[in-house]
C-alpha positions as CSV (number, residue, x, y, z in Angstrom):
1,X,204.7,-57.3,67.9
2,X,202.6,-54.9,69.2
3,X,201.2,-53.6,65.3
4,X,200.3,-57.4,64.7
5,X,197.0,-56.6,67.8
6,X,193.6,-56.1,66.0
7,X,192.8,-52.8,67.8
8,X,195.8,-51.2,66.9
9,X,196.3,-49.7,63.7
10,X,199.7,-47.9,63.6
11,X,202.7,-47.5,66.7
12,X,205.9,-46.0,67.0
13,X,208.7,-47.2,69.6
14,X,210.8,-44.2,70.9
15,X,213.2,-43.9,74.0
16,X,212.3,-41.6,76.6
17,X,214.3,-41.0,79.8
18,X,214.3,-43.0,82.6
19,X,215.6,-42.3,86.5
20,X,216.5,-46.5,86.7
21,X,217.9,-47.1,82.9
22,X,218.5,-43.6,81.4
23,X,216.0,-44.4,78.6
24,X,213.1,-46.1,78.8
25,X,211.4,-48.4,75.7
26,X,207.9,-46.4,75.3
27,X,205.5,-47.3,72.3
28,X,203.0,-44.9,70.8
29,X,199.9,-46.2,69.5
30,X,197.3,-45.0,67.3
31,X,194.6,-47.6,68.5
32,X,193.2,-48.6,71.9
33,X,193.7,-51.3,74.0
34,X,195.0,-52.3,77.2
35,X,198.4,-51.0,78.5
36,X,199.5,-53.7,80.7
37,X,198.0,-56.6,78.4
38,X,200.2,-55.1,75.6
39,X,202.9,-54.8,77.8
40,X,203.1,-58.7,79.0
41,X,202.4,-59.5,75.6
42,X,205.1,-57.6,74.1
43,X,207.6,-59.4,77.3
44,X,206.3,-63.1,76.0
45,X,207.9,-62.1,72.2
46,X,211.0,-60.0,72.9
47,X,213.7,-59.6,75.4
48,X,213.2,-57.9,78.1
49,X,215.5,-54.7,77.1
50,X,213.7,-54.5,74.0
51,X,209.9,-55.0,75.4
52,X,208.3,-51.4,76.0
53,X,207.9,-50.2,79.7
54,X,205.3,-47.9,78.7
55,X,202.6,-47.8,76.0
56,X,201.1,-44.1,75.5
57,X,197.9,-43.9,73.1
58,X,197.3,-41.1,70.8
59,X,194.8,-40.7,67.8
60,X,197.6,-39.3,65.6
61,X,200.9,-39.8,65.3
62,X,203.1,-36.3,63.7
63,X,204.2,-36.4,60.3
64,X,206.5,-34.5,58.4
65,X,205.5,-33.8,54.4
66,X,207.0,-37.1,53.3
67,X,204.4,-39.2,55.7
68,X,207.4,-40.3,57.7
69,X,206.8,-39.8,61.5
70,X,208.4,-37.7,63.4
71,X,209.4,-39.2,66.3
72,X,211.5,-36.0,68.0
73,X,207.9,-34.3,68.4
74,X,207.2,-37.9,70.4
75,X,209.9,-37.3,72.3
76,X,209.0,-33.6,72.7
77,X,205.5,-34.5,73.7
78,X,206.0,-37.3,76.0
């Protein structure tokens, strides 16, 4: 859902942990845009559990040699 938005040109969703829910829904996007717009977007196309809580923007996302990314380093990082 999120990917489909003009200004963004790549994301990746990871799970990142959470006082309330022990993990958290968080997207990381290579783009720009606006978190909370994104956000109640996101809640209007998915169920709740599944709509991100957070939305972190970065200009790169890691990559391992393969060009797959490497979403422990997200984790890591965030």
């Amino acid at each position: 859902m999120i990917d489909r938005l003009p200004q963004v040109s790549e994301v990746a969703v990871i799970g990142l942990p959470d006082a309330k829910w022990v993990e958290a829904v968080t997207a990381v996007v290579m783009g720009s845009g606006d978190e909370a717009a994104m956000i109640a977007a996101a809640r209007r196309q998915l169920a709740a559990y599944k709509a991100p809580k957070r939305i972190v923007f970065v200009d790169e996302l890691p990559r391992n040699a393969m060009g797959k990314v490497q979403k422990n380093q997200l984790r890591q990082r965030f």
